[in-house]
C-alpha distance (Angstrom), angle and dihedral (degrees) to the residues before:
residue distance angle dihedral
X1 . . .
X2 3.82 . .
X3 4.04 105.0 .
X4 4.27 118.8 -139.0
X5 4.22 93.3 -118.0
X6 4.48 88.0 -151.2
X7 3.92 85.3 62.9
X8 3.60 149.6 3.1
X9 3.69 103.9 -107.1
X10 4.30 112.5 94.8
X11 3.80 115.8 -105.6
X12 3.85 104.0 -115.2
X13 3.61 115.6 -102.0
X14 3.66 139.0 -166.8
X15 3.80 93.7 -113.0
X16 4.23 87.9 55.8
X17 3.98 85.3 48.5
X18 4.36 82.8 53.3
X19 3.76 90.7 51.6
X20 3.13 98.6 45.8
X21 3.49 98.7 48.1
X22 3.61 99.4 38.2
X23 4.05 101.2 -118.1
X24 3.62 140.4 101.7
X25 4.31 123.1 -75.3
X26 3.86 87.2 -109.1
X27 3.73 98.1 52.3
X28 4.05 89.7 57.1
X29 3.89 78.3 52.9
X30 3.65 102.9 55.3
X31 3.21 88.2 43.3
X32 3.82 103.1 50.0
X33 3.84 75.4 49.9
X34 3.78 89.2 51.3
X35 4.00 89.2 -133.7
X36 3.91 104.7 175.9
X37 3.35 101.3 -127.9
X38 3.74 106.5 77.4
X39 3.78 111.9 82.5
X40 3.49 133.8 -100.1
X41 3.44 99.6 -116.2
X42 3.80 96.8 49.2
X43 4.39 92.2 44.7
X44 3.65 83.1 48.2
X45 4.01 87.7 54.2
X46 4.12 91.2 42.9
X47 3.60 91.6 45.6
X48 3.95 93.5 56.2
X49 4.30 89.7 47.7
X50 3.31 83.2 52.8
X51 4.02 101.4 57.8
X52 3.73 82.0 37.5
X53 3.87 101.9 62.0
X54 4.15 87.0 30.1
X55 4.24 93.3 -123.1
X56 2.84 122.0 172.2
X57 3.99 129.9 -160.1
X58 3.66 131.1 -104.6
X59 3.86 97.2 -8.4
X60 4.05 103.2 -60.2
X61 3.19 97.9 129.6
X62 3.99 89.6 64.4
X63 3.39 96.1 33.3
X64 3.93 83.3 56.0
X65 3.78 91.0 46.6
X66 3.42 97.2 57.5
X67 3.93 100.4 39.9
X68 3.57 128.4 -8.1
X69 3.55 117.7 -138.8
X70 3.98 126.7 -111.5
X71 4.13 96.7 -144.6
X72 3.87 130.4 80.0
X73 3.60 109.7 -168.4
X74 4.05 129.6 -144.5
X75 3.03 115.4 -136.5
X76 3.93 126.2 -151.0
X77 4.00 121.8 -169.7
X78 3.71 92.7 -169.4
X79 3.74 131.2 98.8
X80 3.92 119.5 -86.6
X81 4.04 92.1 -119.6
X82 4.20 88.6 50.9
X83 3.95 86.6 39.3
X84 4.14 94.3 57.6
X85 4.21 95.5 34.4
X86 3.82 97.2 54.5
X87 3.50 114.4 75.4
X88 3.67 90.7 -158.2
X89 4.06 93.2 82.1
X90 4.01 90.3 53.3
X91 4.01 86.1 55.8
X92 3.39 94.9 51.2
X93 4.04 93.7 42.6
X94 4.06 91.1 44.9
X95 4.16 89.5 49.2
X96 3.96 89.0 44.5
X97 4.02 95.1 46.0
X98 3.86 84.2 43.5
X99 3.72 96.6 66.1
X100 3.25 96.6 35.0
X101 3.58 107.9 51.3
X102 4.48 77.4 79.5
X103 3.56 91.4 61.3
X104 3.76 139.1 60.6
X105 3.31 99.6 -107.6
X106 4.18 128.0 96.9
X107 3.97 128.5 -144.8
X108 4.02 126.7 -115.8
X109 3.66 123.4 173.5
X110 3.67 125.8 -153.6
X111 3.97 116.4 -164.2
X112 4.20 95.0 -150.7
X113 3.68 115.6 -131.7
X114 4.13 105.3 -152.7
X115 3.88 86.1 -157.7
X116 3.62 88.3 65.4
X117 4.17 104.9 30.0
X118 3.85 84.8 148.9
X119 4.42 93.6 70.7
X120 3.38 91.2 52.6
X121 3.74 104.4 42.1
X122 3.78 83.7 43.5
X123 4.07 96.3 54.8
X124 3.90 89.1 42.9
X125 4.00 95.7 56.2
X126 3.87 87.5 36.5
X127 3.99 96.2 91.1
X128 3.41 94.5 -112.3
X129 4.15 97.5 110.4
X130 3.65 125.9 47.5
X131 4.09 87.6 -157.0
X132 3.84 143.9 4.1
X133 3.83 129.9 -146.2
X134 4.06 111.6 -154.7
X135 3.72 114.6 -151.4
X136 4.07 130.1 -170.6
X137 3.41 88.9 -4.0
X138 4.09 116.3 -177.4
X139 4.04 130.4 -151.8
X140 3.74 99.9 -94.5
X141 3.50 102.0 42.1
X142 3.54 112.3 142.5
X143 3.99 106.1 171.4
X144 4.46 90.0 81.1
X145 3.89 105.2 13.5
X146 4.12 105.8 124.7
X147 3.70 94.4 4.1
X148 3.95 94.5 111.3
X149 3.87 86.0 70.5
X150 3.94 77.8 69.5
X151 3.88 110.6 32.3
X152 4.10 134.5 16.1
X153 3.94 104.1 -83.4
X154 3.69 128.5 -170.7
X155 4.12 120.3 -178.9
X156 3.65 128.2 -163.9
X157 3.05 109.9 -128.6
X158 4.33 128.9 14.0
X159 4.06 98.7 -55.8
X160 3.96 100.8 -136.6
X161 4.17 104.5 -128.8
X162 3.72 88.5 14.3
X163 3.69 103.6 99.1
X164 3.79 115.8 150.4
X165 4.36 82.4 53.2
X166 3.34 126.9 121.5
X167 3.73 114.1 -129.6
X168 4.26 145.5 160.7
X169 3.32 111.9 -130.7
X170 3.93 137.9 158.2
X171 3.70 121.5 -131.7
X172 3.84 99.5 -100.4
X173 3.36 102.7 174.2
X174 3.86 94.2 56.2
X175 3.82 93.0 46.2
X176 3.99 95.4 54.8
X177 3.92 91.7 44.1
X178 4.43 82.5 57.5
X179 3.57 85.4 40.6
X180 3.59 90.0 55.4
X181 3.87 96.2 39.8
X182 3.94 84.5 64.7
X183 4.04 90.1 65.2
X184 3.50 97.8 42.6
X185 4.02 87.7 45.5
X186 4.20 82.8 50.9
X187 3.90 84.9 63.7
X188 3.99 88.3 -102.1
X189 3.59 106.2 152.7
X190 4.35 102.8 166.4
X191 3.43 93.0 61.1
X192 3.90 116.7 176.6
X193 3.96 126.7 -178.5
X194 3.81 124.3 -152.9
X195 3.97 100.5 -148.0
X196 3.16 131.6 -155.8
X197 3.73 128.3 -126.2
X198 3.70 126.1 -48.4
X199 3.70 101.3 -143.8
X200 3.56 87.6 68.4
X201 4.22 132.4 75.3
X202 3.68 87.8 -126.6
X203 3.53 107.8 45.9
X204 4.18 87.9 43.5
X205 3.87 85.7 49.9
X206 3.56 109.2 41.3
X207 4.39 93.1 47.1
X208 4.02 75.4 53.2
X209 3.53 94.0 54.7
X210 3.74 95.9 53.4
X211 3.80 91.5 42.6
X212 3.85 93.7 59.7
X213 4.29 93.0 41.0
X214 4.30 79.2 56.4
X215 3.37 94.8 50.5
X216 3.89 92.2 42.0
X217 3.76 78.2 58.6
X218 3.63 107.6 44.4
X219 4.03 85.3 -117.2
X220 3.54 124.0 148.0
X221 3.52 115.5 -115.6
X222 3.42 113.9 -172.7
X223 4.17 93.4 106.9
X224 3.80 88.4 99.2
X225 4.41 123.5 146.6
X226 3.96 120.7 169.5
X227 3.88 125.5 -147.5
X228 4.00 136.2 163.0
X229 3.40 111.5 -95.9
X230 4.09 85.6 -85.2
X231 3.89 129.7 129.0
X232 3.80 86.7 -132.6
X233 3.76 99.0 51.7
X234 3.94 85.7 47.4
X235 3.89 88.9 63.2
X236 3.13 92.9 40.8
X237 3.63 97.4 54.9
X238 3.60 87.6 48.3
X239 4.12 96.9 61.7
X240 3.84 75.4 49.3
X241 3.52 90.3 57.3
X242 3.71 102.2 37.0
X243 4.44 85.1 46.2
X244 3.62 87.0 55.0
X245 4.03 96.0 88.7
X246 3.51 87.9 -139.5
X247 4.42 114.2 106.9
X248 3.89 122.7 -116.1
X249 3.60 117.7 -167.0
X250 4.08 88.9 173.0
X251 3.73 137.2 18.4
X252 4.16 124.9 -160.1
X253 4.18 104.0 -150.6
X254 3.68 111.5 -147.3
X255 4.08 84.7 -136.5
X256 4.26 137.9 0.2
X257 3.66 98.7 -100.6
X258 3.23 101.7 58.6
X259 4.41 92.0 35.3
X260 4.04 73.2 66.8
X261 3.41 101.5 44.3
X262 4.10 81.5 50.9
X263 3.90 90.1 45.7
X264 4.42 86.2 61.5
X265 4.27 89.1 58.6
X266 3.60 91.1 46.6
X267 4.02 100.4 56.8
X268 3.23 83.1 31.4
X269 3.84 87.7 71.8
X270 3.68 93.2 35.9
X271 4.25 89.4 -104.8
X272 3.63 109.3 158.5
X273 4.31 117.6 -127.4
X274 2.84 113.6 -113.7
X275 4.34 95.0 -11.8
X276 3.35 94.4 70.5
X277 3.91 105.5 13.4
X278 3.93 124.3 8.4
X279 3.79 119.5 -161.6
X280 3.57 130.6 -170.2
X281 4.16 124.0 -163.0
X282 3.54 142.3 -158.6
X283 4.33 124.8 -112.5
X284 3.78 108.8 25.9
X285 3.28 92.0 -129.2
X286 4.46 132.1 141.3
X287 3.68 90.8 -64.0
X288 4.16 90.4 57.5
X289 3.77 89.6 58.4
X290 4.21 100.7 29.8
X291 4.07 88.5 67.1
X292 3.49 130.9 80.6
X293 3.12 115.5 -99.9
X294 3.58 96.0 27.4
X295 3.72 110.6 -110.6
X296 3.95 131.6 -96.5
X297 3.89 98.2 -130.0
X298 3.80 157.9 170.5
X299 3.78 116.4 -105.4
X300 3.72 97.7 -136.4
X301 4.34 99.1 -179.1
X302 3.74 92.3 -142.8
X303 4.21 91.6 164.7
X304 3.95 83.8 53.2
X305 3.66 91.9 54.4
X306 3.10 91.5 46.9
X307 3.51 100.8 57.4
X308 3.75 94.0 33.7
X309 4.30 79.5 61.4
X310 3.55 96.3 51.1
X311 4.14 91.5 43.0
X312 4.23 87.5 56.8
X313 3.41 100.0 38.7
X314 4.12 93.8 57.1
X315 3.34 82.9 32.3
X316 4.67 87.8 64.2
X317 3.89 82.9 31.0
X318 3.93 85.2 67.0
X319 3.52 97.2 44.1
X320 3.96 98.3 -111.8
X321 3.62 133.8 136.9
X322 4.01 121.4 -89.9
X323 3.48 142.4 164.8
X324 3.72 121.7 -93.3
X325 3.40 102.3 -138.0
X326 4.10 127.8 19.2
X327 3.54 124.8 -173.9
X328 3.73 129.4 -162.4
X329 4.05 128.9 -155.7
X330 3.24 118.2 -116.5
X331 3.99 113.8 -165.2
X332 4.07 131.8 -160.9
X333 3.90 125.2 -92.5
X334 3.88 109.8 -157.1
X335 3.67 108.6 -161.2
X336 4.06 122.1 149.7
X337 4.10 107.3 -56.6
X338 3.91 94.3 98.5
């Protein structure tokens, strides 16, 4: 057994994680490299041997021994193209570079292929970050899940399956049920929602939101499409919408970019906003004010988040004591969409 030569206690090992836990050397590896194919029940064994003996994958721990890094690194499991046309990632970047530009640490990003979980997880638990920031993160994600038993992690955003993690998040279902309110106040009474996706916190919360201001209402709420977050899959779930043979007089959009995307179908068709249909969105952010009319929106304060991220992750990275989970209000912007 290899001995640690600054003390007498043994440097954890994989083979001590194998004892322990009862399996082979090269099931602790595939699961350290969170390969799929071991099950549940075993990882769930490996994972406990692991916190028990304190190991610590590909060599961080002495890497962090010996010289702790300066950079925390947010990561991104989105695609490049989504990553550069949602203004929602710059937010987040500008409110974590704000913060830390007062501190001694320095900002990577890694865009997170799912293909390839294995690259990130492995330059993450490689000792070359101190911290990582996880951003739009989806059910399924395999490139960060488990790694804050390792490093100091902070999501955006309630991380589904992640629940000892420390996060900042806004209350999204509460936001789209007032969002909602506001078109059924209008008069609106065929209200449909375009929803966003439901591997996500946000997309799960936000369609729940609206479902509990209909029923508040008496409304019927079956007038329900999904997309991505994307403008495209906003139009698109407005022809669905519009094909349904059912009437909508408003529509709640689970974010801006895709309440634009929607706004394209509806002139399209010659549908007057808000005359003829009103819509309301979620973020208040360059799509809300690039439309015409200007849309009625959620103020989602991404650059807050972002800096409110950055502030608890160096604050774990140090070693002090921080809340769990922090939430941030969001409030409504009325402009001209109903």
């Amino acid at each position: 057994m290899k001995q640690d030569t600054s003390g007498s206690r043994p440097t954890p090992t994989l083979e001590m994680v194998a004892a322990l836990a009862g399996v082979s050397r090269a099931t602790v590896s595939r699961v350290v490299n969170d390969v799929p194919s071991v099950d549940e029940d075993i990882a769930a064994k490996v994972r406990q041997a692991i916190l028990a003996v304190n190991y610590t994958p590909n060599r961080a721990a002495r890497s962090l021994a010996s010289r702790r890094p300066n950079s925390v690194t947010l990561i991104v499991p989105e695609s490049t193209s989504k990553v550069f046309a949602d203004p929602f990632f710059a937010s987040v970047v500008q409110g974590v570079a704000l913060y830390l530009a007062d501190t001694d640490y320095t900002l990577n990003m890694v865009i997170a292929s799912e293909a390839k979980p294995e690259k990130t997880r492995a330059f993450l638990l490689g000792g070359n970050v101190a911290g990582a920031l996880v951003v739009s993160h989806h059910a399924g994600d395999r490139s960060w899940t488990h790694l804050s038993d390792y490093i100091p992690m902070v999501f955006a955003g309630r991380p589904l399956g992640e629940s000892a993690s420390y996060y900042v998040d806004v209350d999204n279902e509460a936001a789209a049920a007032g969002a909602t309110r506001v078109l059924i106040e209008s008069g609106r009474t065929n209200i449909a929602t375009i929803a966003g996706p439901q591997d996500m916190p946000p997309g799960i919360d936000r369609v729940n939101g609206w479902r509990a201001a209909m029923a508040e209402a008496g409304l019927d709420d079956s007038r329900v499409e999904y997309g991505d977050f994307t403008l495209a899959s906003g139009a698109k779930a407005m022809r669905r919408l519009l094909g349904s043979g059912k009437p909508v007089d408003g529509v709640f959009v689970a974010n801006d970019q895709m309440a634009a995307g929607a706004y394209t179908v509806l002139q399209e068709r010659g549908l007057r906003i808000p005359e003829d249909v009103a819509v309301v969105g979620f973020d208040d952010d360059s799509f809300a004010t690039s439309v015409n009319p200007q849309l009625t929106t959620v103020h989602h304060p991404i650059i807050e988040m972002g800096k409110k991220m950055a502030e608890i992750l160096v604050d774990l990275i140090e070693g002090k004591d921080t809340a769990r989970v922090t939430q941030i209000p969001t409030s409504l912007v009325i402009r001209e969409s109903v």
